[in-house]
KEKE-3310 file (N, C-alpha, C; in steps of 0.2 Angstrom, whole numbers, plus 5000, padded with zeros to 4 digits):
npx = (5013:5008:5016:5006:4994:4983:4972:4954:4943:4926:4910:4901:4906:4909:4897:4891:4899:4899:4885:4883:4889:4885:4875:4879:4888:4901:4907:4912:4926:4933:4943:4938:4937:4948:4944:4940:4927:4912:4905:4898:4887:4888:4874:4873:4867:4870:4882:4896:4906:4904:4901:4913:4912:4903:4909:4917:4913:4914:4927:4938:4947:4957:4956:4958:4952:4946:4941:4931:4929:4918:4921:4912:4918:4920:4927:4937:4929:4915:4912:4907:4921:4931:4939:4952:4952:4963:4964:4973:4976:4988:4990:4984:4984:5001:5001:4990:4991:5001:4991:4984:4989:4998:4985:4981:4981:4977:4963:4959:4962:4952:4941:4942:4956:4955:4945:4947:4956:4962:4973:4974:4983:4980:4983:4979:4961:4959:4966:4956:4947:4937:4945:4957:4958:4959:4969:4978:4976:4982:4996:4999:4999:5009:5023:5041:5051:5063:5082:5094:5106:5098:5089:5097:5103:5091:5088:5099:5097:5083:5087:5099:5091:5085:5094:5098:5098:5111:5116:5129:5132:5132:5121:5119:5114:5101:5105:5101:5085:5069:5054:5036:5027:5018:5004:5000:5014:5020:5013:5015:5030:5031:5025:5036:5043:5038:5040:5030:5031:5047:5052:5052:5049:5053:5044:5045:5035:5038:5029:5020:5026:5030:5035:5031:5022:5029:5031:5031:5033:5035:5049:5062:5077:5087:5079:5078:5086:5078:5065:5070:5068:5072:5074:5070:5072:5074:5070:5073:5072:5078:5074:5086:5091:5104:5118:5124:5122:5108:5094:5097:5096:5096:5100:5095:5098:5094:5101:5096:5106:5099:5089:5079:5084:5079:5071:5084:5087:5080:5080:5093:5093:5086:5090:5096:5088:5078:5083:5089:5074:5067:5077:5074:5060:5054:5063:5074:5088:5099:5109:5117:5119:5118:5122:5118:5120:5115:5103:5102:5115:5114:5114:5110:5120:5129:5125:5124:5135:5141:5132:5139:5153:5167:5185:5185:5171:5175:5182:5176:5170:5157:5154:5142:5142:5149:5142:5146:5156:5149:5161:5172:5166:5176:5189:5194:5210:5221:5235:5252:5263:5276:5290:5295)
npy = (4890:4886:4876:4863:4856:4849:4848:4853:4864:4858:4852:4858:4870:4877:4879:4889:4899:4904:4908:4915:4925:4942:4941:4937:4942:4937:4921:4905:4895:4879:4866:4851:4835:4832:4840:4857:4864:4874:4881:4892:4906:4926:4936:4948:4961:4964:4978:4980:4984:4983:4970:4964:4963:4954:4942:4938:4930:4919:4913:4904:4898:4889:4884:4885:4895:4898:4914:4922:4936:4949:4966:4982:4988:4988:4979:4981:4974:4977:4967:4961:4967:4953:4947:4937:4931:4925:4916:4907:4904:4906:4894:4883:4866:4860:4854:4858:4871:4870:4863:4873:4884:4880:4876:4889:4893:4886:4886:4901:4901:4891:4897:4910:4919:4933:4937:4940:4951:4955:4948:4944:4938:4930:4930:4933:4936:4949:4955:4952:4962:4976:4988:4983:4979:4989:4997:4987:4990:5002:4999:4992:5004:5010:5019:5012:5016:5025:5023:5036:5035:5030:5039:5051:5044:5044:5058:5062:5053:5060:5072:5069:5064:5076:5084:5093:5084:5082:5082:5078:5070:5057:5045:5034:5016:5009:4993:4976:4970:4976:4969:4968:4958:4946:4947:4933:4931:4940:4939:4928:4930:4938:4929:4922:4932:4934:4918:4909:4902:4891:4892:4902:4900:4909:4912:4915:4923:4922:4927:4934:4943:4945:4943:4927:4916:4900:4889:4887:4883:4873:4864:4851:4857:4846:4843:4850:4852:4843:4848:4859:4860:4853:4857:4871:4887:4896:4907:4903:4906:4905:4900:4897:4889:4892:4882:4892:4903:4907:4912:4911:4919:4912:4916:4907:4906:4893:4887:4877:4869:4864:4874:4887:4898:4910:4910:4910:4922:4931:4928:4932:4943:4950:4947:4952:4963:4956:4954:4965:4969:4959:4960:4975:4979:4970:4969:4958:4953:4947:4934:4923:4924:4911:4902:4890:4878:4865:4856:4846:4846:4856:4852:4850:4849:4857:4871:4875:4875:4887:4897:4897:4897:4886:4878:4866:4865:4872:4864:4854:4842:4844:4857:4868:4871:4886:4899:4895:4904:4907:4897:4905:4912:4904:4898:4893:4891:4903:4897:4894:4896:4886:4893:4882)
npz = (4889:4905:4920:4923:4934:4930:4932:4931:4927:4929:4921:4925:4930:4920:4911:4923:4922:4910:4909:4918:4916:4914:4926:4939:4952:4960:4959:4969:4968:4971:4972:4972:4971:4961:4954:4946:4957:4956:4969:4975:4972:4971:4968:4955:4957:4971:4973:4966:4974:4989:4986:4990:5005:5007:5003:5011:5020:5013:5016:5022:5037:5038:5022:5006:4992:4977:4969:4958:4952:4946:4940:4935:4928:4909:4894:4883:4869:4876:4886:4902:4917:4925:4938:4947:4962:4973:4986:4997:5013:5026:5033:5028:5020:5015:5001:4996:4994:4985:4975:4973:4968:4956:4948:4944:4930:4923:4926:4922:4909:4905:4904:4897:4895:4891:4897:4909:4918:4930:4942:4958:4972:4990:5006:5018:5024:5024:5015:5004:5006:5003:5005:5003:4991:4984:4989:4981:4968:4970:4971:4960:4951:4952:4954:4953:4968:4969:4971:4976:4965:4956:4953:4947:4935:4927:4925:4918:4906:4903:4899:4891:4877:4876:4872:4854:4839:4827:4814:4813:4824:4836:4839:4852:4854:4863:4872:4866:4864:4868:4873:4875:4888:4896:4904:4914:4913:4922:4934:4937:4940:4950:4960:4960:4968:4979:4984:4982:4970:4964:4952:4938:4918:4906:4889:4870:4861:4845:4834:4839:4843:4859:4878:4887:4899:4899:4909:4925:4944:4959:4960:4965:4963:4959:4947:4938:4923:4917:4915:4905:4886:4872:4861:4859:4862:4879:4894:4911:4928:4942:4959:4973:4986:4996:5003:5017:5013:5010:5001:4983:4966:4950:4932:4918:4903:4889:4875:4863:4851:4839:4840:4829:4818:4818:4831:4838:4839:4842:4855:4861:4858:4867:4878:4886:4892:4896:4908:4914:4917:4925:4936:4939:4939:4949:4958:4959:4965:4953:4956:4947:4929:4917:4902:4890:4879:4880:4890:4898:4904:4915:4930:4949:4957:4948:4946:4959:4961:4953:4958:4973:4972:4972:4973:4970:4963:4950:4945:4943:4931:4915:4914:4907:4892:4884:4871:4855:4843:4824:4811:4800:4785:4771:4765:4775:4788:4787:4773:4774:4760:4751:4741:4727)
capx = (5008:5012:5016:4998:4992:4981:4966:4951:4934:4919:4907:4896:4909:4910:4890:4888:4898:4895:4876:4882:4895:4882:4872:4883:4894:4903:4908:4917:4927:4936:4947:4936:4938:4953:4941:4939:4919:4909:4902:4894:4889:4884:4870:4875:4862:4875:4887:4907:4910:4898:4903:4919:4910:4898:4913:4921:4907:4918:4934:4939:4955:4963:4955:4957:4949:4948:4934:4930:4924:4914:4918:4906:4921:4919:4930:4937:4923:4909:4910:4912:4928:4931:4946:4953:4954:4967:4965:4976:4979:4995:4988:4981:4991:5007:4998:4982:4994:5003:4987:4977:4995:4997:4980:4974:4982:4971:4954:4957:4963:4946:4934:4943:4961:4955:4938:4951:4959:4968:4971:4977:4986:4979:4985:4974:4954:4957:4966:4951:4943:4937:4953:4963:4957:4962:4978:4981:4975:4987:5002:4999:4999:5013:5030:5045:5054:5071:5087:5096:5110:5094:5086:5101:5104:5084:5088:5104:5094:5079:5092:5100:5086:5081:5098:5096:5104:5113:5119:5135:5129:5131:5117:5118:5109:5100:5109:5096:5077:5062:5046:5030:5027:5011:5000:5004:5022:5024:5010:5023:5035:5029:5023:5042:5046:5033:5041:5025:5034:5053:5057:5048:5051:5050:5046:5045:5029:5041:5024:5016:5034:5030:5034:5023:5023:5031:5030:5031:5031:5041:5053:5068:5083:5089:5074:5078:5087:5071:5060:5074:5069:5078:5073:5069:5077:5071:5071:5073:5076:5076:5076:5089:5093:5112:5121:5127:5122:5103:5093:5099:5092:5100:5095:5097:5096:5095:5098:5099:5108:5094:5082:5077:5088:5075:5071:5089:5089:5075:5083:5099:5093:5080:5091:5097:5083:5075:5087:5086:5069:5068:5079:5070:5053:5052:5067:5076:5094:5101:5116:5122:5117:5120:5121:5121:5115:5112:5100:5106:5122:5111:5114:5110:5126:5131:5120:5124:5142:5142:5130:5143:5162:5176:5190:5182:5167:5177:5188:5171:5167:5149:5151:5138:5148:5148:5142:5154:5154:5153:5167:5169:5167:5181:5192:5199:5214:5229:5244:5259:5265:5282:5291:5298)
capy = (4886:4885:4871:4863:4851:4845:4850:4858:4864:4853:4854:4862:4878:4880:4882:4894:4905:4907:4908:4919:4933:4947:4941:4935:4945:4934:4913:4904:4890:4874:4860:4844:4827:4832:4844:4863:4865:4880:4880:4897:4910:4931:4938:4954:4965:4968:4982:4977:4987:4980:4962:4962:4961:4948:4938:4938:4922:4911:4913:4900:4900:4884:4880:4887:4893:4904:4919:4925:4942:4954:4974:4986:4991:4983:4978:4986:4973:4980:4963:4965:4963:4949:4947:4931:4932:4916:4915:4903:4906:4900:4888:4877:4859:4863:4849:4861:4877:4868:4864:4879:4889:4875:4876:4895:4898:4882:4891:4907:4896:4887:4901:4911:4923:4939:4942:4943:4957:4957:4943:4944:4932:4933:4924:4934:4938:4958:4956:4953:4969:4981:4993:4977:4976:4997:4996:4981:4993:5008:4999:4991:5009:5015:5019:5009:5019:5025:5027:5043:5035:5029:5045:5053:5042:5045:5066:5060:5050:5066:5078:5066:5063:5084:5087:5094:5080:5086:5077:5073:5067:5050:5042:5027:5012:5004:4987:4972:4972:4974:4966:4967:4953:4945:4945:4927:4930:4947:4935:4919:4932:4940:4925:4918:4934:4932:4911:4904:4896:4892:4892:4903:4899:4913:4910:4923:4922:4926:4931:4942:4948:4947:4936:4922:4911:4893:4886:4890:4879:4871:4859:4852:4859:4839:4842:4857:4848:4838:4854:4861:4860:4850:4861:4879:4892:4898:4909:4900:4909:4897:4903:4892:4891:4890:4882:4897:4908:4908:4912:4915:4919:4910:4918:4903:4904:4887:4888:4873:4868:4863:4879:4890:4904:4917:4912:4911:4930:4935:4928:4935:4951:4953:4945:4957:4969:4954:4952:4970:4969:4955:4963:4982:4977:4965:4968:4950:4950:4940:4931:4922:4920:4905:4903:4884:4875:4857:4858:4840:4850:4860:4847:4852:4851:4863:4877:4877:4877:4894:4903:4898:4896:4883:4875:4860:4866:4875:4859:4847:4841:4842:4862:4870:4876:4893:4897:4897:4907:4899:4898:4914:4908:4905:4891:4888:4895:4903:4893:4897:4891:4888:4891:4876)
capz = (4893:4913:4922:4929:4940:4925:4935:4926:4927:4926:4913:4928:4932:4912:4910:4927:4919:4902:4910:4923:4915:4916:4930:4943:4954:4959:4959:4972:4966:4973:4970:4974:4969:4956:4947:4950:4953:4960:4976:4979:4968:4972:4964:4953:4962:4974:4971:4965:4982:4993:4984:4996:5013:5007:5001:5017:5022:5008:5017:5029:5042:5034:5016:5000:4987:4969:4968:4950:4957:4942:4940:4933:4921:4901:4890:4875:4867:4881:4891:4909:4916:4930:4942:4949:4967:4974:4993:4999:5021:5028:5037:5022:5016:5009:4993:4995:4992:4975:4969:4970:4965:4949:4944:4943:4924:4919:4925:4918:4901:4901:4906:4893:4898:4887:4903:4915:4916:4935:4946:4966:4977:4995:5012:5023:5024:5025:5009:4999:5007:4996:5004:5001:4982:4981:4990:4976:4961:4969:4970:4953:4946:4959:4952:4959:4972:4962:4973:4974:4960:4950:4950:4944:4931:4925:4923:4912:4901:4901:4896:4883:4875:4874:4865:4849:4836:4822:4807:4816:4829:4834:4843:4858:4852:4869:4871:4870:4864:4874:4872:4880:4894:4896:4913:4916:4916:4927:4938:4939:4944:4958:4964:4961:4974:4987:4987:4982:4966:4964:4945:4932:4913:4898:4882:4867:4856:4839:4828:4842:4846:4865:4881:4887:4904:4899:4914:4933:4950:4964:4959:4966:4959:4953:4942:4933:4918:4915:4912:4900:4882:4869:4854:4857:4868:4883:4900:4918:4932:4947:4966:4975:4995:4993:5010:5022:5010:5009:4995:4978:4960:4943:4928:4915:4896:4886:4869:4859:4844:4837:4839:4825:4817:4821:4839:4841:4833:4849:4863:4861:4856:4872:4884:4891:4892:4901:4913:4918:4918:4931:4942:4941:4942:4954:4965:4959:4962:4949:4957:4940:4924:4916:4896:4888:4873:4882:4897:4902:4909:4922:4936:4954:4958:4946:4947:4966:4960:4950:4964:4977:4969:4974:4967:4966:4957:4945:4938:4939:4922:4916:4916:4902:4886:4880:4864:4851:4836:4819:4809:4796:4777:4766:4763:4782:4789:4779:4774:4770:4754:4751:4736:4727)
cpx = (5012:5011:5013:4997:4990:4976:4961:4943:4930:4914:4902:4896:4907:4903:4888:4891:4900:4890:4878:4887:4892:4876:4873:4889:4899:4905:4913:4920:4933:4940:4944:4934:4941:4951:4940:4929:4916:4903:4895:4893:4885:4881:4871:4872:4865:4881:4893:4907:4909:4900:4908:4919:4907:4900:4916:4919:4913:4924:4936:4946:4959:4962:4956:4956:4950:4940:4934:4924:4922:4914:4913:4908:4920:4928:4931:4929:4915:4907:4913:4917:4927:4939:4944:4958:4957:4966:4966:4982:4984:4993:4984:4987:4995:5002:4992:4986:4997:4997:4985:4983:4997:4991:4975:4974:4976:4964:4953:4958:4957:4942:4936:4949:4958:4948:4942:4954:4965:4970:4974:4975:4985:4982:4980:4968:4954:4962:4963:4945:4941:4941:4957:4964:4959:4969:4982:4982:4981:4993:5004:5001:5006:5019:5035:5048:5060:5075:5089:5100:5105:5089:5089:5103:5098:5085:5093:5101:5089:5085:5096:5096:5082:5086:5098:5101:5104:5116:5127:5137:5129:5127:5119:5113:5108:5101:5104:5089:5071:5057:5043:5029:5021:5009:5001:5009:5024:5019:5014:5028:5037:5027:5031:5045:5045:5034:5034:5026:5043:5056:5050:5052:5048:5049:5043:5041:5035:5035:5021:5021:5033:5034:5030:5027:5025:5029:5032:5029:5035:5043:5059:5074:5085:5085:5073:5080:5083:5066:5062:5071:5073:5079:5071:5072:5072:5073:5071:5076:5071:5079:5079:5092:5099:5114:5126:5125:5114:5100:5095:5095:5099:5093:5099:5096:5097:5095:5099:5102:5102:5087:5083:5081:5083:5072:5078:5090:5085:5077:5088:5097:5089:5083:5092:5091:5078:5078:5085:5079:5063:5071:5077:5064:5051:5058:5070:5082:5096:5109:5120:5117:5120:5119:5122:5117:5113:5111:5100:5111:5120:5109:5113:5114:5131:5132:5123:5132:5145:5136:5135:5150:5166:5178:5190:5177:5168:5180:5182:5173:5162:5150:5148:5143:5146:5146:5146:5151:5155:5158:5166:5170:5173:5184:5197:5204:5219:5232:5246:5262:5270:5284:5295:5304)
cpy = (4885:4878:4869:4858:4846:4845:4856:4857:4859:4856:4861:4868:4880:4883:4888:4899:4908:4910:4913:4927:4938:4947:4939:4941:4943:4925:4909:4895:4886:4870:4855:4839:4827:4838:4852:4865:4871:4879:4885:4903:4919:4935:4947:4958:4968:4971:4980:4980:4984:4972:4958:4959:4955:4941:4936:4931:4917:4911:4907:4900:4895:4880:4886:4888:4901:4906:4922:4929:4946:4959:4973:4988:4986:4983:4981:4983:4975:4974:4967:4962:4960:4949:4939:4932:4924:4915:4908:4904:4901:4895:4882:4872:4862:4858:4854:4866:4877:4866:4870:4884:4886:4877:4882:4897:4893:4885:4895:4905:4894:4892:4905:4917:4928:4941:4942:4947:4959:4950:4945:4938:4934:4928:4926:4937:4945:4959:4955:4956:4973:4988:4987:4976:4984:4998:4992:4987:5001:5006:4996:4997:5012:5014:5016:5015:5019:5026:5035:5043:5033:5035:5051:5052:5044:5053:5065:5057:5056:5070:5077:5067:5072:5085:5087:5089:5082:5080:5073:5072:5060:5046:5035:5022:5008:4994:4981:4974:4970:4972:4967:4959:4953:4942:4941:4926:4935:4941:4928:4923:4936:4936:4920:4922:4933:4922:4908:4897:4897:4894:4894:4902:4904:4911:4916:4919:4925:4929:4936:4947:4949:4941:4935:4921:4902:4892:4889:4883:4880:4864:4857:4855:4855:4840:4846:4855:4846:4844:4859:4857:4857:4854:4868:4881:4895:4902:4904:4904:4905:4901:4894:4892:4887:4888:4888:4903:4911:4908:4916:4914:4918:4912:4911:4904:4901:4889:4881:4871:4868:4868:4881:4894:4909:4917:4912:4919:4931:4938:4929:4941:4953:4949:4949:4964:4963:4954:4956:4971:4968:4959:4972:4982:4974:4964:4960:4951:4945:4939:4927:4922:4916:4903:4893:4884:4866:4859:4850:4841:4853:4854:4853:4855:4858:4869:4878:4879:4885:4898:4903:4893:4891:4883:4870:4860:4869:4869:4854:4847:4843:4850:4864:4873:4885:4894:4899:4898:4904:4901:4902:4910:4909:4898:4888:4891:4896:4898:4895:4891:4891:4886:4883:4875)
cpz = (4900:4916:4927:4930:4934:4930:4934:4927:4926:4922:4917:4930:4925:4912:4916:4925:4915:4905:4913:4923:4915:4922:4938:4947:4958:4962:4963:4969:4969:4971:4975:4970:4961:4951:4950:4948:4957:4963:4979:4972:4974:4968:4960:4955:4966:4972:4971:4971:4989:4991:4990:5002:5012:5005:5006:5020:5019:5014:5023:5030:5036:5026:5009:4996:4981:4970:4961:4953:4949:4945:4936:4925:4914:4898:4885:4869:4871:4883:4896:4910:4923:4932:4945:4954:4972:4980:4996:5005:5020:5029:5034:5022:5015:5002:4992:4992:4985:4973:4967:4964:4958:4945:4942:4935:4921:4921:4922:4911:4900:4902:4901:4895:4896:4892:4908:4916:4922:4940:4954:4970:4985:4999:5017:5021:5022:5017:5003:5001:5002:4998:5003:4991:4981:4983:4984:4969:4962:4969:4964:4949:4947:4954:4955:4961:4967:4970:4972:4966:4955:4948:4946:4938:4925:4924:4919:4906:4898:4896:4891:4878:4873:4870:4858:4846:4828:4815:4807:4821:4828:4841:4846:4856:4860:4868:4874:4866:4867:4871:4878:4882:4895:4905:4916:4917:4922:4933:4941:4942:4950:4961:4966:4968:4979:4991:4987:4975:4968:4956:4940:4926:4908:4892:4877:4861:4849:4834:4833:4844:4854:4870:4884:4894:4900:4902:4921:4937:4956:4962:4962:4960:4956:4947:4937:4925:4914:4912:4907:4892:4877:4861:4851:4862:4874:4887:4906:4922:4938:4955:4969:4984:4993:5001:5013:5019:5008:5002:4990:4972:4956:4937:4921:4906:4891:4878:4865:4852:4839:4834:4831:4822:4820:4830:4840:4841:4842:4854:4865:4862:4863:4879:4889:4895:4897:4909:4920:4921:4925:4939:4946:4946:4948:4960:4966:4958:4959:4951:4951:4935:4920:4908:4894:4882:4875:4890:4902:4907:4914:4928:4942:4958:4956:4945:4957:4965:4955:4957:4970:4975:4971:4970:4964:4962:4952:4940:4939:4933:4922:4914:4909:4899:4886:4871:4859:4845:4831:4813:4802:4790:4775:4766:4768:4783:4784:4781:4771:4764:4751:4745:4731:4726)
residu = (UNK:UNK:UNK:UNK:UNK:UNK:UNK:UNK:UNK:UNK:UNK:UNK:UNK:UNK:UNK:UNK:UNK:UNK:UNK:UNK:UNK:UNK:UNK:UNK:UNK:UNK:UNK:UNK:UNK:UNK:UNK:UNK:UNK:UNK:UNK:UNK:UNK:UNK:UNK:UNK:UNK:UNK:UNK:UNK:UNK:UNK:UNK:UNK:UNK:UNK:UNK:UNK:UNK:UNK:UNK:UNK:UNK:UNK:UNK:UNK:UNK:UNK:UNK:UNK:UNK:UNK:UNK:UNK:UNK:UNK:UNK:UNK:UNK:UNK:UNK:UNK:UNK:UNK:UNK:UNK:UNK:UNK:UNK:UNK:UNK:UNK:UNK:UNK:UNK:UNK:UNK:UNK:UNK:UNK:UNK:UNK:UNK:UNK:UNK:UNK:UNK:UNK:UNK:UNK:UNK:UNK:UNK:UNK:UNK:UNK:UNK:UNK:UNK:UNK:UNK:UNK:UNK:UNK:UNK:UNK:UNK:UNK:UNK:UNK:UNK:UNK:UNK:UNK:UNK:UNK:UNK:UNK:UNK:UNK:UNK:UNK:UNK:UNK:UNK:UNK:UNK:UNK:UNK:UNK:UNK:UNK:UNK:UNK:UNK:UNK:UNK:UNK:UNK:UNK:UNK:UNK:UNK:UNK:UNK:UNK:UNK:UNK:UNK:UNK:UNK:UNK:UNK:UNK:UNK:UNK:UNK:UNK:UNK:UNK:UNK:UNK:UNK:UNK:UNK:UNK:UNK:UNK:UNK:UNK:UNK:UNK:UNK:UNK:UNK:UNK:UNK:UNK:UNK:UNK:UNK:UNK:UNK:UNK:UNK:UNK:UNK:UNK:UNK:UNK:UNK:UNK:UNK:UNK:UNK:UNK:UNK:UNK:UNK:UNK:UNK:UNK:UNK:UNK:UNK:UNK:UNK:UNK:UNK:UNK:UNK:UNK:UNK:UNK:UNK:UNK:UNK:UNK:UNK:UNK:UNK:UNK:UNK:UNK:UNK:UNK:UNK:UNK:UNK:UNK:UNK:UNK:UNK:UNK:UNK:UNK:UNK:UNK:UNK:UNK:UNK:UNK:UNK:UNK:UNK:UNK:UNK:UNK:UNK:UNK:UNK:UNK:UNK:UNK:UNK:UNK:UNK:UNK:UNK:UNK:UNK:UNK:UNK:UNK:UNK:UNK:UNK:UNK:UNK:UNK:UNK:UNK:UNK:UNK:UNK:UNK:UNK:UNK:UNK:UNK:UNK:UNK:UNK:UNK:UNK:UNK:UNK:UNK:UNK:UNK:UNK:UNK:UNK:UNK:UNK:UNK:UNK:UNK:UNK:UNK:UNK:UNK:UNK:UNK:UNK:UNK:UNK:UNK:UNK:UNK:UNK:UNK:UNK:UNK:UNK:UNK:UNK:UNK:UNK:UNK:UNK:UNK:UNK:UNK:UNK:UNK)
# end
């Protein structure tokens, strides 16, 4: 669950579309007087291509608002599929910018996640073009750019992978385990790139074996602590403007005493496989990462004191434990036992 405004449809968005999911092309929706209601809608008679210029009308220079646009395309069950178009100009409130940013997982949560299929963050009108919505769908597909030493590394791996393996042969076990990442999360993290939030949080569904969105915003950094869990393990990685040194990325992994053996088993095993993830994907240096089992210990202070070093932030107190292995069975250390 992401971390939301606590601002939700009215009963009268809910019924336009349910009523409107095969006959609507698409519904424009606002945040007025605390509740998210729908203002405008476009009648499905006009073609999902043709939809884009006729949507151009809703856009204004300094307000913002959510479009629940209808393709053509279906669903594995043969609904249409709908997209959740966020347009939100620079020139809006910064309070207008964290609501609509806060409250888009809750619409798609009430109207129902599984008809949604893509969403896109806009700033400017020409990006909910229908060449703004193609350019969106080709870089969605696009591969990332590799370096020359990361291309190199990708023909060692092919070539591995082709050699015959023989009976004494000893196979590389990949270090870490990957799970698939859900829409909501890869969405909280490109929106952590582009600075529209500061701190997303992962959490590992253990019976669907994937990861989820926890939570996502802009918080201060003193307040990090406070959105730490006391009983399960988590991810956090928090963008942080470091004095002289700009912006940096901490990648944080809470675990508590407390947690579960099996989530413990998860997020050990996938940490690392997230890490890289983070930093491939999305082009997020990670400046540290940070391991504890008490999220009380992640002070403001702290955290800025592992992204940039002294000698005074090294001998503070307060700093986060490491975890420590538990102690191996048997009856305690040797002793020596001396004859009589």
């Amino acid at each position: 669950m992401s971390h939301q405004s606590g601002i939700k449809p009215t009963a009268n968005l809910l019924s336009i579309f349910e009523s409107s999911r095969e006959s609507a092309r698409a519904i424009k929706v606002i945040i007025e007087s605390e509740q998210l209601e729908s203002v405008a809608t476009l009648d499905v008679s006009v073609s999902w291509e043709q939809g884009f210029s006729e949507i151009q009308s809703w856009l204004e220079d300094k307000t913002p608002c959510f479009i629940l646009y209808r393709l053509d395309a279906k669903t594995a069950l043969g609904a249409s599929e709908w997209i959740v178009l966020s347009y939100v100009p620079d020139h809006a409130a910064v309070r207008q910018k964290m609501l609509y940013a806060s409250s888009r997982a809750t619409l798609t949560k009430e109207l129902g996640d599984s008809t949604f299929t893509d969403s896109i963050y806009a700033t400017h009108k020409n990006e909910l073009t229908l060449e703004g919505y193609r350019k969106h769908i080709q870089h969605k597909h696009a591969s990332a750019p590799l370096t020359e030493r990361e291309q190199e590394m990708q023909h060692i791996k092919i070539a591995e992978v082709s050699v015959d393996i023989g009976t004494e042969t000893r196979k590389t076990l990949v270090k870490g385990l990957a799970l698939p990442v859900a829409d909501s999360a890869l969405e909280a993290l490109r929106d952590l790139k582009d600075g529209r939030v500061n701190y997303v949080q992962l959490a590992i569904d253990t019976a669907a074996e994937a990861i989820g969105l926890h939570q996502s915003g802009l918080i201060p950094i003193s307040e990090l602590s406070s959105h730490i869990p006391k009983d399960r393990p988590l991810y956090t990685i928090i963008s942080i403007q470091v004095p002289d040194k700009g912006v940096a990325i901490a990648f944080v992994y809470s675990c508590p005493q407390k947690s579960k053996v099996k989530d413990r088993m998860f997020y050990s095993s996938t940490l690392q496989a997230t890490h890289e993830m983070i930093e491939r994907d999305y082009e997020l240096k990670i400046a540290k990462r940070i391991e504890t089992d008490d999220g009380d210990e992640l002070s403001g202070e702290y955290i800025l004191g592992e992204l940039a070093p002294t000698p005074k932030s090294e001998s503070q107190p307060g700093t986060p434990r490491s975890f420590s292995k538990p102690a191996k069975p048997g009856r305690g250390p040797a002793r020596i036992i001396r004859p009589n």
